[in-house]
Steps between C-alpha positions, in 0.01 A plus 500: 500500500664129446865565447623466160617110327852470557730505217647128431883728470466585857375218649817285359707821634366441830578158493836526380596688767353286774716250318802729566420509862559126471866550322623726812350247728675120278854718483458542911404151534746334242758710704445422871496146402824535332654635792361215720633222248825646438493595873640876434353791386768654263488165295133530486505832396782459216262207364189723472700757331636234283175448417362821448815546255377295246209719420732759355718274332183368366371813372805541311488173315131573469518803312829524330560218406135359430370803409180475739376869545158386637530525898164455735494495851371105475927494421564645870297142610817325400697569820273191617628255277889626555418528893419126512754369212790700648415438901503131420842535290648678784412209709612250291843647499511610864398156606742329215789753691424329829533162392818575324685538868475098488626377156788810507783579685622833338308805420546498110387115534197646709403782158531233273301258651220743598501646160494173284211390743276798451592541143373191452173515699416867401528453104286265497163679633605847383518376116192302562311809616623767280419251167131479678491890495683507179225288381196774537733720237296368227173573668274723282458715812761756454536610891487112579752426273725833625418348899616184391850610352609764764442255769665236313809740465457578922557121545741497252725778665429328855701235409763717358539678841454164693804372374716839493378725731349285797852291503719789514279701748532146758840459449598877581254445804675198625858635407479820683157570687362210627657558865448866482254642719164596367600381152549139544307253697177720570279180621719319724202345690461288162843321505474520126876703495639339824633201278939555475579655180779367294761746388696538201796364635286168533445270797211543784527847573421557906415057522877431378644397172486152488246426780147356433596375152294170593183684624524744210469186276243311688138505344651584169423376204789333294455743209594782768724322608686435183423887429648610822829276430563644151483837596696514796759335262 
């Protein structure tokens, strides 16, 4: 006998959890690359769970304070949208820490520089993308509108945790772990953490206080420039 129609329920259940399979396999990939960019594998693993922290925080906002009960598993599809938005914010502030060795000369001049940078950069495309999911709110589609608004509220909480968490989990790296072994520079092949450090009593670190100042400067622009002058002042 032919075996019976399949019911339309299971058919999406099936798919939804091939679509799962595809979660584990982003949050692995979003992760090694992490590690490779940031060039160590505890600040790679501190920005996925950064990231997997706004889905809770989400939640929260999601159904206490807008009083969403519906939840689907089409929510669970989210973690896409805050793997790619918070991988890239990650970068933008790793990469805006690097460049901050050349316009600063003390630590706290390093923070501020790297922070006003990604601040900057970051608020920008998250408020652009969470007012896009906002946006399907009004859809007559209840569970498109629901979709809409708790991933709207993950992106919103990403950059929330971008600019709190990620900052204070990279400055208590490269305060106190970043020469410790098996915590700080996992990848040293990459030459991504070999670059002198600047600690908080200012000056070069391991290259010297006052040496390089010219090459530090060269290739920059004059805005950086100016930047770096006003807050080593």
């Amino acid at each position: 006998l032919p075996a019976p129609p399949r019911r339309p329920a299971g058919e999406f259940g099936d798919l939804m959890k091939t679509d799962f399979f595809m979660v584990i396999f982003s949050i692995l990939f979003v992760l090694v690359y992490m590690c490779y960019h940031t060039g160590c594998l505890t600040l790679g693993c501190l920005g996925l769970l950064m990231i997997l922290l706004s889905f809770p925080l989400a939640l929260f906002l999601y159904v206490v304070v807008f009083r969403v009960r519906y939840f689907a598993m089409i929510h669970v599809l989210a973690i896409f949208i805050a793997l790619g938005v918070g991988a890239d914010d990650i970068f933008v502030y790793v990469n805006a820490w690097r460049h901050s060795r050349r316009v600063a000369t003390s630590f706290e001049a390093r923070i501020a520089y790297a922070h006003r940078k990604t601040y900057r950069a970051v608020l920008a495309t998250s408020f652009t993308t969470a007012v896009a999911f906002f946006a399907t709110w009004v859809s007559p589609v209840m569970p498109v509108g629901a979709f809409g608004c708790f991933a709207a509220l993950a992106i919103v909480m990403t950059f929330a945790l971008v600019i709190s968490f990620f900052p204070a989990a990279l400055m208590i790296w490269e305060l106190r772990f970043r020469r410790a072994k098996c915590v700080g520079c996992c990848c040293p092949c990459i030459g991504r953490c070999a670059l002198p450090s600047v600690g908080p009593e200012g000056g070069g670190g391991e290259a010297g206080g006052g040496e390089g100042v010219d090459q530090r400067d060269a290739g920059l622009s004059r805005e950086d420039r100016e930047a770096g002058s006003q807050l080593a002042a």
